[in-house]
LUMMI-940428 format. One record per residue (C-alpha): residue number from 1; residue in one letter; x, y, z. Coordinates in steps of 0.05 Angstrom, whole numbers, plus 5000, padded with zeros to 4 digits. Layout:
BEGIN
<torti><resi>NUM</resi><resn>a</resn><px>X</px><py>Y</py><pz>Z</pz></torti>
...
REM end
This chain:
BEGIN
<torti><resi>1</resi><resn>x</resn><px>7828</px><py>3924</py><pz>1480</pz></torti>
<torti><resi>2</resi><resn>x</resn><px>7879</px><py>3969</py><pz>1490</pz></torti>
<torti><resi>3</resi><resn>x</resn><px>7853</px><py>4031</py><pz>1526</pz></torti>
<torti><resi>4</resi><resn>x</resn><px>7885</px><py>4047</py><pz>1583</pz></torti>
<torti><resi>5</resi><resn>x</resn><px>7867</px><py>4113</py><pz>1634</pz></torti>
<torti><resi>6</resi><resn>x</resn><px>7851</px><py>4179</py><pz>1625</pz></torti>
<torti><resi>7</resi><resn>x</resn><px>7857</px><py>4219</py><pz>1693</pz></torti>
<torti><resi>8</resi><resn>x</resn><px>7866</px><py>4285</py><pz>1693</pz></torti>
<torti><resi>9</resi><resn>x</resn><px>7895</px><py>4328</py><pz>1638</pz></torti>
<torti><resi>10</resi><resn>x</resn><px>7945</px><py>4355</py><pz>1684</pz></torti>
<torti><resi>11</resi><resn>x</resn><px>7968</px><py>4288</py><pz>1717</pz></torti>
<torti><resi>12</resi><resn>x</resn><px>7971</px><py>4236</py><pz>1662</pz></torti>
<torti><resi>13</resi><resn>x</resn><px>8014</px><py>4236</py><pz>1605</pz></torti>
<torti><resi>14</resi><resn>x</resn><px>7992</px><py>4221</py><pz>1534</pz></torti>
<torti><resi>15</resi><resn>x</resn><px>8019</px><py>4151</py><pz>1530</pz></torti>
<torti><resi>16</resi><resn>x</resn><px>7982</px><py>4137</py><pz>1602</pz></torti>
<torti><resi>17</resi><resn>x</resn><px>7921</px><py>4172</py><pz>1580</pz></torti>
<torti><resi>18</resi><resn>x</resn><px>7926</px><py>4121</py><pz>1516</pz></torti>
<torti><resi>19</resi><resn>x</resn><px>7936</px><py>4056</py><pz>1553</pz></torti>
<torti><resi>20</resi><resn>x</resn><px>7878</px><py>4067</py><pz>1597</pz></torti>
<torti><resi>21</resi><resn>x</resn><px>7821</px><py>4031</py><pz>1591</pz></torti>
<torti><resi>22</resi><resn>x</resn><px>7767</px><py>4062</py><pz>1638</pz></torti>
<torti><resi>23</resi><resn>x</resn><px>7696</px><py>4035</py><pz>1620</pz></torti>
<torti><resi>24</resi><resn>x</resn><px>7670</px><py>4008</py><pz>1682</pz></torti>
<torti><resi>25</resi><resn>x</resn><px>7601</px><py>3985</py><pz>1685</pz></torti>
<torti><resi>26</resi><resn>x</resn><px>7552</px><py>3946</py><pz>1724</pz></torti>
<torti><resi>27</resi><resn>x</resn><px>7580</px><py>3881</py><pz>1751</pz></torti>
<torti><resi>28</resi><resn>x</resn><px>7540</px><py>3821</py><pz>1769</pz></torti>
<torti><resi>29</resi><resn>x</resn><px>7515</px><py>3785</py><pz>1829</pz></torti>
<torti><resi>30</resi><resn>x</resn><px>7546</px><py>3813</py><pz>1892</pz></torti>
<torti><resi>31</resi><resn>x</resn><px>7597</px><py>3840</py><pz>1858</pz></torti>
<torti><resi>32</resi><resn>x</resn><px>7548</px><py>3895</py><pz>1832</pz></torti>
<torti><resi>33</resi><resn>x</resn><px>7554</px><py>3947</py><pz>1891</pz></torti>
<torti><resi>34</resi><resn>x</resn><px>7622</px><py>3954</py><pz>1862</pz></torti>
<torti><resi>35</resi><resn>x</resn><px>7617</px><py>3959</py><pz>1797</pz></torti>
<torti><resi>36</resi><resn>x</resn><px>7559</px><py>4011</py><pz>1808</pz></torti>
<torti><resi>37</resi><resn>x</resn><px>7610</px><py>4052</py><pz>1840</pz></torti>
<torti><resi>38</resi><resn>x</resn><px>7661</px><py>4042</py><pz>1782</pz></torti>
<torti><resi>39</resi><resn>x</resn><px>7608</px><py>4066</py><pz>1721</pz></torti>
<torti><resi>40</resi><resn>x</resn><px>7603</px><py>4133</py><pz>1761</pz></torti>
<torti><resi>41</resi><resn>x</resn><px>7678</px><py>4133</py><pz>1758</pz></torti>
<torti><resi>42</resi><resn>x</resn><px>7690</px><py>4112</py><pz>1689</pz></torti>
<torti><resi>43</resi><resn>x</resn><px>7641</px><py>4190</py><pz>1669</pz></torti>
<torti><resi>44</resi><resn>x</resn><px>7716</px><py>4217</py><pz>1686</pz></torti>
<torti><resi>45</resi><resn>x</resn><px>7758</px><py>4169</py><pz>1655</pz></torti>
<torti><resi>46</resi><resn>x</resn><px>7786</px><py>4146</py><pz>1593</pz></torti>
<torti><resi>47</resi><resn>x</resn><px>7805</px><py>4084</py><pz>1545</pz></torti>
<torti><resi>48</resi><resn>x</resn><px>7868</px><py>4048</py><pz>1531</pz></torti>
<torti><resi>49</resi><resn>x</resn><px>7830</px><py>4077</py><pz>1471</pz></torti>
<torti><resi>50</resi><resn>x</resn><px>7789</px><py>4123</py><pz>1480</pz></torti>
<torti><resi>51</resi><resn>x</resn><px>7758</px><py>4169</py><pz>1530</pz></torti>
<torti><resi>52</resi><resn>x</resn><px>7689</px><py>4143</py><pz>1528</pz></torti>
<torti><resi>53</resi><resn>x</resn><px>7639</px><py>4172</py><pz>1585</pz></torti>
<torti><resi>54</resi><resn>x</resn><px>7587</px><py>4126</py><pz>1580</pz></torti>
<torti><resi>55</resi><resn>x</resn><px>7511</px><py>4126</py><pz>1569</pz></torti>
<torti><resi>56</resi><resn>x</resn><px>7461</px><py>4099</py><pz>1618</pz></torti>
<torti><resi>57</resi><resn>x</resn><px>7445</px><py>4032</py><pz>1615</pz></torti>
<torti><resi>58</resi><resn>x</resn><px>7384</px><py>4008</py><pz>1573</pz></torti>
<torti><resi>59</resi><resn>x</resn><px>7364</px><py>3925</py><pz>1597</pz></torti>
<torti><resi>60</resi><resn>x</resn><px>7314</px><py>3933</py><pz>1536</pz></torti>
<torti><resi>61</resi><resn>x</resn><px>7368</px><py>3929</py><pz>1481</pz></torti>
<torti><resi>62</resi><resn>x</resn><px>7370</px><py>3857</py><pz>1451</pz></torti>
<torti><resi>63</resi><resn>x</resn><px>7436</px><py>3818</py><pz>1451</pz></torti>
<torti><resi>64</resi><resn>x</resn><px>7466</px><py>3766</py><pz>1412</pz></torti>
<torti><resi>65</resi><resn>x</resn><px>7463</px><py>3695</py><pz>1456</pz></torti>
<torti><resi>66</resi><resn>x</resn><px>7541</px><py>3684</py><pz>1435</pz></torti>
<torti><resi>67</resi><resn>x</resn><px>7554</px><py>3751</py><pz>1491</pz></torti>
<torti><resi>68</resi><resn>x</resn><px>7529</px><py>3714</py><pz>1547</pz></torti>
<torti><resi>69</resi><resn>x</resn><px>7560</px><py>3647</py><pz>1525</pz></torti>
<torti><resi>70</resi><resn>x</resn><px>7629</px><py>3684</py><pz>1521</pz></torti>
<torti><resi>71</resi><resn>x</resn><px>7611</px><py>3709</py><pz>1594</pz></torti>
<torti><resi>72</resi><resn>x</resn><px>7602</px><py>3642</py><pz>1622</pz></torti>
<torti><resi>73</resi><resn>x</resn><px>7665</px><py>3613</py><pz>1586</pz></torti>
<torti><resi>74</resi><resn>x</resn><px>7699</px><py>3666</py><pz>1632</pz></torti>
<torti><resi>75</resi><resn>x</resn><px>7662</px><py>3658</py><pz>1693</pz></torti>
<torti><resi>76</resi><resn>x</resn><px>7595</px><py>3685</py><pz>1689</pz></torti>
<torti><resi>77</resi><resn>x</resn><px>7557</px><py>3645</py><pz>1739</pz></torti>
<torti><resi>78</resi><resn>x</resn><px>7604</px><py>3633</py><pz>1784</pz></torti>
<torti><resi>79</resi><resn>x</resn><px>7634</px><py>3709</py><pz>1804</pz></torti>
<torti><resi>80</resi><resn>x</resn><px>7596</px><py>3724</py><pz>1853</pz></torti>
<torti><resi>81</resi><resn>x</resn><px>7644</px><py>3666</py><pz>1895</pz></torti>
<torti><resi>82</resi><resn>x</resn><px>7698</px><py>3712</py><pz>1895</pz></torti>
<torti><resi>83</resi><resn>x</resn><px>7716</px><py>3746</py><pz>1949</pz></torti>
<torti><resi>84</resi><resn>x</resn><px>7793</px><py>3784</py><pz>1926</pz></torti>
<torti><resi>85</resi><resn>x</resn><px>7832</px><py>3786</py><pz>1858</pz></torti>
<torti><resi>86</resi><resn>x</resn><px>7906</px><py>3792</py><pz>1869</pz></torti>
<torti><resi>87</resi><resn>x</resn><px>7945</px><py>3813</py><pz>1800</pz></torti>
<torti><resi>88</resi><resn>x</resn><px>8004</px><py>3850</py><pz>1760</pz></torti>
<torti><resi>89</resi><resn>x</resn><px>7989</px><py>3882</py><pz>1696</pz></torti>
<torti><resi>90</resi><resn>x</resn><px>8044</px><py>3900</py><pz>1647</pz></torti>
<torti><resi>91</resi><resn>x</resn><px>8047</px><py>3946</py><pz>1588</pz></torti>
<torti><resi>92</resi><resn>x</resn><px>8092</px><py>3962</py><pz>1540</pz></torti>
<torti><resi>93</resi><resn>x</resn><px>8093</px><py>3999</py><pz>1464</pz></torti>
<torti><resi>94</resi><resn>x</resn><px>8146</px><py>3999</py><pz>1442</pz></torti>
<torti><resi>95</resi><resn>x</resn><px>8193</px><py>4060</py><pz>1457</pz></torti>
<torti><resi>96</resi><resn>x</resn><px>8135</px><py>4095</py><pz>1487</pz></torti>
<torti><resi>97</resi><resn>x</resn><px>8109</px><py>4064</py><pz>1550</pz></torti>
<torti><resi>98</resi><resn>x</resn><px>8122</px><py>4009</py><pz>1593</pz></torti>
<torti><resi>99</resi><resn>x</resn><px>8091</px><py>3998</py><pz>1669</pz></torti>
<torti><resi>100</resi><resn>x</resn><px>8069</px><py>3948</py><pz>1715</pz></torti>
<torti><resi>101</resi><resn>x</resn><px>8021</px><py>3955</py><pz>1760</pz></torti>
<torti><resi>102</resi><resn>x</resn><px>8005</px><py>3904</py><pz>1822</pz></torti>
<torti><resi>103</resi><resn>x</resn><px>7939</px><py>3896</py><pz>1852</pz></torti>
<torti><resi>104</resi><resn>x</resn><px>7892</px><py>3862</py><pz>1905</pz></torti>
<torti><resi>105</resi><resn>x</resn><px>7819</px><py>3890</py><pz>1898</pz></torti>
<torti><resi>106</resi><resn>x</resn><px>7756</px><py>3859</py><pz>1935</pz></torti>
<torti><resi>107</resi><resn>x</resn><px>7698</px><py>3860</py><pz>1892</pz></torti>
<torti><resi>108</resi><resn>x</resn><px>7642</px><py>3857</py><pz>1938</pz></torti>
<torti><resi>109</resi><resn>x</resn><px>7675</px><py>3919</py><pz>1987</pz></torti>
<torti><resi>110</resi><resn>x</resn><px>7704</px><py>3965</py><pz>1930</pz></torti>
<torti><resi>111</resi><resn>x</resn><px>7780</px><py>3952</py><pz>1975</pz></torti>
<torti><resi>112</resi><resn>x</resn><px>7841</px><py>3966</py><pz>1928</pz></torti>
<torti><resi>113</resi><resn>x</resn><px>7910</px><py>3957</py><pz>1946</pz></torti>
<torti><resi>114</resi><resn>x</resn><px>7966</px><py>3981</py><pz>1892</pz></torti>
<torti><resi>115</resi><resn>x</resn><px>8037</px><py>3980</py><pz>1875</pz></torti>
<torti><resi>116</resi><resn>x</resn><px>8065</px><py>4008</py><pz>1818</pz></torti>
<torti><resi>117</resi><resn>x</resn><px>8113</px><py>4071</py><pz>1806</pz></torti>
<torti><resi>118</resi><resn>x</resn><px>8108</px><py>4148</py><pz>1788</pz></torti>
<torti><resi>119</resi><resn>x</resn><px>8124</px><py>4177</py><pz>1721</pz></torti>
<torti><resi>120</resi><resn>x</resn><px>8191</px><py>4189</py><pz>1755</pz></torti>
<torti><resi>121</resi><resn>x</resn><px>8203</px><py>4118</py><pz>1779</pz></torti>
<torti><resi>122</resi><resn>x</resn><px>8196</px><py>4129</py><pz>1856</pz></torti>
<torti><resi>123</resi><resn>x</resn><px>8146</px><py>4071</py><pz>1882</pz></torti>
<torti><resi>124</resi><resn>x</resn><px>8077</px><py>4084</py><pz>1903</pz></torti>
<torti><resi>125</resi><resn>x</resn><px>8037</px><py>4044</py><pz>1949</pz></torti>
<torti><resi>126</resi><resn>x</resn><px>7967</px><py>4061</py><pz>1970</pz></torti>
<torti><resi>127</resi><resn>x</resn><px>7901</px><py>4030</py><pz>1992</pz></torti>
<torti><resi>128</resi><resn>x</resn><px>7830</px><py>4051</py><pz>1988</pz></torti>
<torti><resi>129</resi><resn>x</resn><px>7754</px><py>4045</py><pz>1982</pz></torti>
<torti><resi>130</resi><resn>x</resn><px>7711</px><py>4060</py><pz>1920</pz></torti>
<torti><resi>131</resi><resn>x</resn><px>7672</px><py>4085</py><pz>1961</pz></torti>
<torti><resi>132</resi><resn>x</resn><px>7710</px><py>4126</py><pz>1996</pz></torti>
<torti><resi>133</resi><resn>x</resn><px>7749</px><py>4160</py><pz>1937</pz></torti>
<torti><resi>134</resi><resn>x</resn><px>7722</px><py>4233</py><pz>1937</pz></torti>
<torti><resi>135</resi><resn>x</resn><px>7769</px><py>4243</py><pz>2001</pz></torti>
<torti><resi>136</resi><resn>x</resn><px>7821</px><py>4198</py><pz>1982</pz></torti>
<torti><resi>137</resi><resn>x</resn><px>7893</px><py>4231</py><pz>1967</pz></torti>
<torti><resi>138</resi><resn>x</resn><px>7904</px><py>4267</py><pz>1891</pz></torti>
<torti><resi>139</resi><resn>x</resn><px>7944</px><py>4212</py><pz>1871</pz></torti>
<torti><resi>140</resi><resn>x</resn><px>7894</px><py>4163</py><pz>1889</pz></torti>
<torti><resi>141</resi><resn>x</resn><px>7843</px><py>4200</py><pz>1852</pz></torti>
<torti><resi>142</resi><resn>x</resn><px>7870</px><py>4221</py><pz>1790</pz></torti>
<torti><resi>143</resi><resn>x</resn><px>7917</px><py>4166</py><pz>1778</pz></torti>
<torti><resi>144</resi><resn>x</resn><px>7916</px><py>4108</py><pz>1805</pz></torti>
<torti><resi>145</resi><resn>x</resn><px>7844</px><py>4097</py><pz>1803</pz></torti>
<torti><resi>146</resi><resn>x</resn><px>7841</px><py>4108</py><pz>1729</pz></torti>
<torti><resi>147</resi><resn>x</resn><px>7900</px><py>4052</py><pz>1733</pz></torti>
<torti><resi>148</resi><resn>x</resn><px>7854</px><py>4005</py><pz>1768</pz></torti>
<torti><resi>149</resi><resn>x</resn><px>7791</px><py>4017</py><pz>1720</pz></torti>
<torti><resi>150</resi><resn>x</resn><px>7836</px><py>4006</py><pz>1652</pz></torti>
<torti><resi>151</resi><resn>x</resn><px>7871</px><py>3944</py><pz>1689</pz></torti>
<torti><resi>152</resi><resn>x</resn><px>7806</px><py>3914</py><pz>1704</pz></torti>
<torti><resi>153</resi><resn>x</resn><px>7783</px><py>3918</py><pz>1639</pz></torti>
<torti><resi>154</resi><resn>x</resn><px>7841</px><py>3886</py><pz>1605</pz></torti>
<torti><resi>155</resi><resn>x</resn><px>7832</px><py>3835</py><pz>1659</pz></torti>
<torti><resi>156</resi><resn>x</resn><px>7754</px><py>3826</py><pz>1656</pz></torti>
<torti><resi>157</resi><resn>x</resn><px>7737</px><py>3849</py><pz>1584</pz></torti>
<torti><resi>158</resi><resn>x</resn><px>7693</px><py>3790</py><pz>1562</pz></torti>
<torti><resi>159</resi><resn>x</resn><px>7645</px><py>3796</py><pz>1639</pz></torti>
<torti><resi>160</resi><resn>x</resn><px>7647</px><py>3872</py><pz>1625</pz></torti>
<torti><resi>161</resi><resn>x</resn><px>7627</px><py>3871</py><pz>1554</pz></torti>
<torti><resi>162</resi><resn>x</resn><px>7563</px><py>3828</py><pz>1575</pz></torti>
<torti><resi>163</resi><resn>x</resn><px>7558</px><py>3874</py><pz>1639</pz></torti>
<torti><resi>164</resi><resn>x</resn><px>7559</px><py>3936</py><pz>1604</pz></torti>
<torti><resi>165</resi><resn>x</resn><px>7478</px><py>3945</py><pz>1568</pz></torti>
<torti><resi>166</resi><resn>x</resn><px>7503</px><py>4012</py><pz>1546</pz></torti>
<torti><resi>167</resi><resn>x</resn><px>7533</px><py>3984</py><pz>1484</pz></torti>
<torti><resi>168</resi><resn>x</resn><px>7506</px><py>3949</py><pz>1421</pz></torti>
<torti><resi>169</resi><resn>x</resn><px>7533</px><py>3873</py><pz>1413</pz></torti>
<torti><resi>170</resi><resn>x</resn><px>7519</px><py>3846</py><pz>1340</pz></torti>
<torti><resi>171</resi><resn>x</resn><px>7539</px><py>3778</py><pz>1325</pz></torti>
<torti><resi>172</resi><resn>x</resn><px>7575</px><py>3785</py><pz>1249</pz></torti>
<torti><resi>173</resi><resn>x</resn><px>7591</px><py>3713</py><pz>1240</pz></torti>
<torti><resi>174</resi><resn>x</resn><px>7647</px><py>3681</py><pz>1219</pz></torti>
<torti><resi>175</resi><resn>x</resn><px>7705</px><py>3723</py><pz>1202</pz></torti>
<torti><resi>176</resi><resn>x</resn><px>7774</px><py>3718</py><pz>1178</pz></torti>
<torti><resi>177</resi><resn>x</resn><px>7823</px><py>3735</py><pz>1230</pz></torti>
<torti><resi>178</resi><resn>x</resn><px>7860</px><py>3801</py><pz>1237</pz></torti>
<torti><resi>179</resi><resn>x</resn><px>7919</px><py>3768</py><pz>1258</pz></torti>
<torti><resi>180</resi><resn>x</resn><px>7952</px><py>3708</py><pz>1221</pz></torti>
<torti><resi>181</resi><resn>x</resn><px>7908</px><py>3654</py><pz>1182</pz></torti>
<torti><resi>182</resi><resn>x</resn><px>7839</px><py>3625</py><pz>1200</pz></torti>
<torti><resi>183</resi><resn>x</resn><px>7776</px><py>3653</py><pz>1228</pz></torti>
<torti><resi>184</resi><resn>x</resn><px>7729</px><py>3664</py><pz>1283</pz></torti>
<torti><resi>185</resi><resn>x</resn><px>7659</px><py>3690</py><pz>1294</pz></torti>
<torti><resi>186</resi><resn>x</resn><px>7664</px><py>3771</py><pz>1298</pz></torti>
<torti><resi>187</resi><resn>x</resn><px>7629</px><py>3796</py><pz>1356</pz></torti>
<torti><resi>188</resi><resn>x</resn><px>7626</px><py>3872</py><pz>1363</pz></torti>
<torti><resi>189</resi><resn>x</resn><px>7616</px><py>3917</py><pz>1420</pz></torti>
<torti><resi>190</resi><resn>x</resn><px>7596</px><py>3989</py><pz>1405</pz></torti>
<torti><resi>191</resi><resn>x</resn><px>7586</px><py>4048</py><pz>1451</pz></torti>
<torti><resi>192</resi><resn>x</resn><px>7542</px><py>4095</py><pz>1436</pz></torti>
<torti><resi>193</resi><resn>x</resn><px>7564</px><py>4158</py><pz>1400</pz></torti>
<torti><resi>194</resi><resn>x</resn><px>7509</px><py>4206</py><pz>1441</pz></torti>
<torti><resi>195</resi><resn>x</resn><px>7554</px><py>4178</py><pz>1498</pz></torti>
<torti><resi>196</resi><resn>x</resn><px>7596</px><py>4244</py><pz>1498</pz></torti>
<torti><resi>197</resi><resn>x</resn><px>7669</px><py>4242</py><pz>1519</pz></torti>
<torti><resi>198</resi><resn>x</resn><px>7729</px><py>4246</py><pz>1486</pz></torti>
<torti><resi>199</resi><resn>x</resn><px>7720</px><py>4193</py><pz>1441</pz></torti>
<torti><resi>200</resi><resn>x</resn><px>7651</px><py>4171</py><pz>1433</pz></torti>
<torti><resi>201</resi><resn>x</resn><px>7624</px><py>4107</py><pz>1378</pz></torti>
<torti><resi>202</resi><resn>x</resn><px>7686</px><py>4067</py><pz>1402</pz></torti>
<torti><resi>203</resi><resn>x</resn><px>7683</px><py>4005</py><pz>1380</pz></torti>
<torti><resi>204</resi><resn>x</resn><px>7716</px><py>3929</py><pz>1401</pz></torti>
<torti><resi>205</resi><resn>x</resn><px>7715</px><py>3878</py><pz>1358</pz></torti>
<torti><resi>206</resi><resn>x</resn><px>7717</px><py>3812</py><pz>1401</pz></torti>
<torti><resi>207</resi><resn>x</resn><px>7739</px><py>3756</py><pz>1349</pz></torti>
<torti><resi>208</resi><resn>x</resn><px>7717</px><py>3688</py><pz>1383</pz></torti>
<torti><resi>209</resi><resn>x</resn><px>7728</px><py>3610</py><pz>1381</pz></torti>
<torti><resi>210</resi><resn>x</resn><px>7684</px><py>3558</py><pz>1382</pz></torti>
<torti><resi>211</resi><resn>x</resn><px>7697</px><py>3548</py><pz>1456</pz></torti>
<torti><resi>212</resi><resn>x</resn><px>7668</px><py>3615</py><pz>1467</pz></torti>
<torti><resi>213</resi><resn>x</resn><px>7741</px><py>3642</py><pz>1483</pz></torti>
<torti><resi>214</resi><resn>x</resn><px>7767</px><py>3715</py><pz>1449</pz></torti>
<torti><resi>215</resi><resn>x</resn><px>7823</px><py>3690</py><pz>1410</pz></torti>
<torti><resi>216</resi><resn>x</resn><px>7845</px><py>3761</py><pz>1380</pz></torti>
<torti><resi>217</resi><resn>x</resn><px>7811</px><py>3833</py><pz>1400</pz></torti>
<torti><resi>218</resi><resn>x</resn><px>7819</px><py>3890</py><pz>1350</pz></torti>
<torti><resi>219</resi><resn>x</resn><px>7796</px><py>3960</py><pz>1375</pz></torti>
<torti><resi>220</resi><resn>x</resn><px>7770</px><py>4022</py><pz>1329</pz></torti>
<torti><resi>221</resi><resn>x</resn><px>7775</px><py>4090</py><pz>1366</pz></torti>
<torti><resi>222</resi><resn>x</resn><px>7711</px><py>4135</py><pz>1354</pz></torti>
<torti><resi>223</resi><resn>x</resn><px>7747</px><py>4203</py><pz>1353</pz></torti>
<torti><resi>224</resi><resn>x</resn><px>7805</px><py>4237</py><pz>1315</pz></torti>
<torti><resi>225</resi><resn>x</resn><px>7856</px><py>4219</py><pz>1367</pz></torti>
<torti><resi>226</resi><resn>x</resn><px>7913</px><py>4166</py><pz>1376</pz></torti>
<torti><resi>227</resi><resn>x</resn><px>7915</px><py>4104</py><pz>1375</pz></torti>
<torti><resi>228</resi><resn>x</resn><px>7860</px><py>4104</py><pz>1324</pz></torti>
<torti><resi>229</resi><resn>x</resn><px>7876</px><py>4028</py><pz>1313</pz></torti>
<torti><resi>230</resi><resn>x</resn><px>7897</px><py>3980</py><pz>1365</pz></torti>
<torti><resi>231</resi><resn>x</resn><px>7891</px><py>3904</py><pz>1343</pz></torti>
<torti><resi>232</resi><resn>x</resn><px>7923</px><py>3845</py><pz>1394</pz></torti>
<torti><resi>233</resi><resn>x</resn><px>7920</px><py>3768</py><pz>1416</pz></torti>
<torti><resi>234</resi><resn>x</resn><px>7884</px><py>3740</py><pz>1464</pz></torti>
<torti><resi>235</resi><resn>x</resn><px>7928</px><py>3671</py><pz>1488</pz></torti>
<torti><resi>236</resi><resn>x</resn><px>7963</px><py>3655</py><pz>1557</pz></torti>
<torti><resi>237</resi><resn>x</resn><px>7891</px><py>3626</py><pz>1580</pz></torti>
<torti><resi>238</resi><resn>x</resn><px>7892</px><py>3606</py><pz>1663</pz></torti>
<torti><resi>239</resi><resn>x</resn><px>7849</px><py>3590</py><pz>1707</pz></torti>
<torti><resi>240</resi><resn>x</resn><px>7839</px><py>3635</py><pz>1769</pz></torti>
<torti><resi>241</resi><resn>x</resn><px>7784</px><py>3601</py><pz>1812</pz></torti>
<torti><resi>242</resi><resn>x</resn><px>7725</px><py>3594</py><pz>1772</pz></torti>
<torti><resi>243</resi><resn>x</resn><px>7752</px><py>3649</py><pz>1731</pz></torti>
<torti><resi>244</resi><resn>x</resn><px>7782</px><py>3647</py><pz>1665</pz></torti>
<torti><resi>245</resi><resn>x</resn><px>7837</px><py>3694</py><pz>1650</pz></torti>
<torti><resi>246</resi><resn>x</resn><px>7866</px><py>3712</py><pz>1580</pz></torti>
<torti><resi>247</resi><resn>x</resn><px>7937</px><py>3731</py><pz>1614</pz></torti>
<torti><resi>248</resi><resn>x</resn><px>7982</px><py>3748</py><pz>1544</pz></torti>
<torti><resi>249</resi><resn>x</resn><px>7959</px><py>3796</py><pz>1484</pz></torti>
<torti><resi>250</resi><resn>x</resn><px>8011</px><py>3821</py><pz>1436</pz></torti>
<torti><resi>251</resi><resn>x</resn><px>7998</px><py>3859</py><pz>1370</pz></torti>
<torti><resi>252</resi><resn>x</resn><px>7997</px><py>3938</py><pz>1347</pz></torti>
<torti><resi>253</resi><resn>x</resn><px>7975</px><py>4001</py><pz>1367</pz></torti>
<torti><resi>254</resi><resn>x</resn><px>7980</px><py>4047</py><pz>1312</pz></torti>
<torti><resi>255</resi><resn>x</resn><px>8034</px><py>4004</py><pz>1278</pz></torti>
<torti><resi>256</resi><resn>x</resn><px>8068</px><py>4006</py><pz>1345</pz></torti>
<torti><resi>257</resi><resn>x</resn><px>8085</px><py>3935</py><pz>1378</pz></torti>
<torti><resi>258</resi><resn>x</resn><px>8039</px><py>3935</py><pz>1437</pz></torti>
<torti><resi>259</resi><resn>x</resn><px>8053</px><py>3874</py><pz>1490</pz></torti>
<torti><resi>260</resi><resn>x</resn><px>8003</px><py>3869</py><pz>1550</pz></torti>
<torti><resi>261</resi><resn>x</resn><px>8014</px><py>3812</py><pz>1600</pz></torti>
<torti><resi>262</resi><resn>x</resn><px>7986</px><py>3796</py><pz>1667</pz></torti>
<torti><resi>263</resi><resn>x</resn><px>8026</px><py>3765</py><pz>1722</pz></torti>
<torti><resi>264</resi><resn>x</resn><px>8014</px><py>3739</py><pz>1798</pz></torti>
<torti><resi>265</resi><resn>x</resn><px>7943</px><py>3719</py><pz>1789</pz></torti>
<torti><resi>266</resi><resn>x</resn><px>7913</px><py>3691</py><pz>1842</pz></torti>
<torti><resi>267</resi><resn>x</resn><px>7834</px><py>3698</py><pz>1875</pz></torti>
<torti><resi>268</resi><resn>x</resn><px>7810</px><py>3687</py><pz>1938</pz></torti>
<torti><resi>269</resi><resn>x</resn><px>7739</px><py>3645</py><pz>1946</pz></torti>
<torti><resi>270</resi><resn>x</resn><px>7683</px><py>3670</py><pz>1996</pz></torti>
<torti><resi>271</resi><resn>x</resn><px>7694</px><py>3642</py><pz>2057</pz></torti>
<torti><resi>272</resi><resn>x</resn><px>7771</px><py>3621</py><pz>2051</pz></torti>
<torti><resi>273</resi><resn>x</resn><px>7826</px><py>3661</py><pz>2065</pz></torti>
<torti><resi>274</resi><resn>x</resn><px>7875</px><py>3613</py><pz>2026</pz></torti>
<torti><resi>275</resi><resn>x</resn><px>7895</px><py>3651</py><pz>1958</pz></torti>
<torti><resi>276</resi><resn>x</resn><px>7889</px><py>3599</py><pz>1891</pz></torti>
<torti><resi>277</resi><resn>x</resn><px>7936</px><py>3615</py><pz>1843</pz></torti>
<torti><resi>278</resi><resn>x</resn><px>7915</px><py>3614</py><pz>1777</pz></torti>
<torti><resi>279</resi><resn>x</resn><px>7938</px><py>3554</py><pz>1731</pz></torti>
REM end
């Protein structure tokens, strides 16, 4: 799942607008009042692949009982105990891009904090609410929130794909895996081509274990533009609270070598101002 932001076409380059990931949709629990905020967001943004605006939600689509397995295995039931995620996210291809962006974000309040650097390598710093982001600053707008949305995903893919009734899941059974020998059930996530954007019908293909953990993810862009392939691990598993975090994926975009890694991950529990690192 390698789609990272699309801002704005004046502020993003093509390499950013390609490794941003910006599908935000409805989160659970308490969480929800952010996530609401996010879908609106994500009609603006883009994907590490694709630029998907997506379609309203529809709870009378039928899903595959392996989706909400998957989202327990990474925390389901138990998100709505956190209170703050603290993490780095780091991207490279391979002579193209490479980044790292730090974060602390509070679910339940829509409160970001960020780190990172401009296209020119001066350091940024900024904090703000979701909620308060039509009069944030430019940068805030058209950049780093984009950021946040694709960093999220790569960091919550498995709760958003279960989140997200916009898309069609089907359960294709056991597959042989993209990457390497063996194979793993095939579950695919589908967005909807009436969607609109600037690449609608993406599709992920979530290859998964029998312990209901994504072992490899390979990602099909719905329009004519790059990366029209993207195909990566899923390893590095830790646990972050009752969260479960895939924190390595390496693999290909376009042929490219693509390495996404997550560092400094640590939540903080309802109640407890103590940050648990993730192990």
């Amino acid at each position: 799942m390698t789609r990272l932001a699309h801002t704005t076409e004046s502020r993003v380059t093509s390499v950013e607008r390609v490794l941003y990931i910006a599908k935000a949709q409805a989160a659970p629990c308490k969480g929800r009042r952010f996530t609401t905020k996010l879908r609106r967001i994500a009609a603006i943004c883009c994907l590490l692949f694709g630029g998907l605006v997506l379609a309203p939600s529809s709870s009378a689509q039928q899903r595959p009982p392996i989706l909400e397995n998957i989202a327990k295995t990474y925390g389901l039931d138990s998100y709505g105990q956190i209170e703050a995620i603290r993490y780095t996210w780091n991207g490279e291809i391979t002579g193209l891009f490479k980044a790292a962006h730090a974060w602390e974000w509070e679910p339940k309040t829509g409160k970001i904090s960020y780190e990172g650097k401009d296209k020119d390598g001066n350091p940024v710093k900024a904090t703000y609410v979701q909620s308060q982001l039509n009069s944030a600053p430019a940068n805030v707008r058209e950049q780093i929130e984009p950021s946040f949305v694709n960093d999220n995903y790569w960091l919550l893919f498995p709760l958003h794909a279960y989140w997200d009734t916009s898309a069609t899941v089907t359960d294709k059974g056991v597959q042989k895996l993209p990457i390497g020998t063996g194979s793993a059930t095939l579950v695919s996530v589908k967005y909807p081509a009436e969607a609109g954007g600037f690449t609608p019908g993406d599709t992920w293909d979530l290859y998964v274990g029998k312990d209901n953990r994504v072992v490899q993810f390979v990602y099909h862009r719905g329009g004519p533009k790059p990366p029209q392939l993207v195909t990566a691990t899923w390893t590095g598993y830790k646990k972050a609270g009752p969260l479960l975090i895939s924190t390595e994926h390496r693999g290909t975009a376009d042929g490219k070598p693509l390495h996404i890694f997550i560092t400094d991950l640590a939540v903080k529990l309802t109640g407890s101002d103590t940050w648990i690192k993730a192990q």
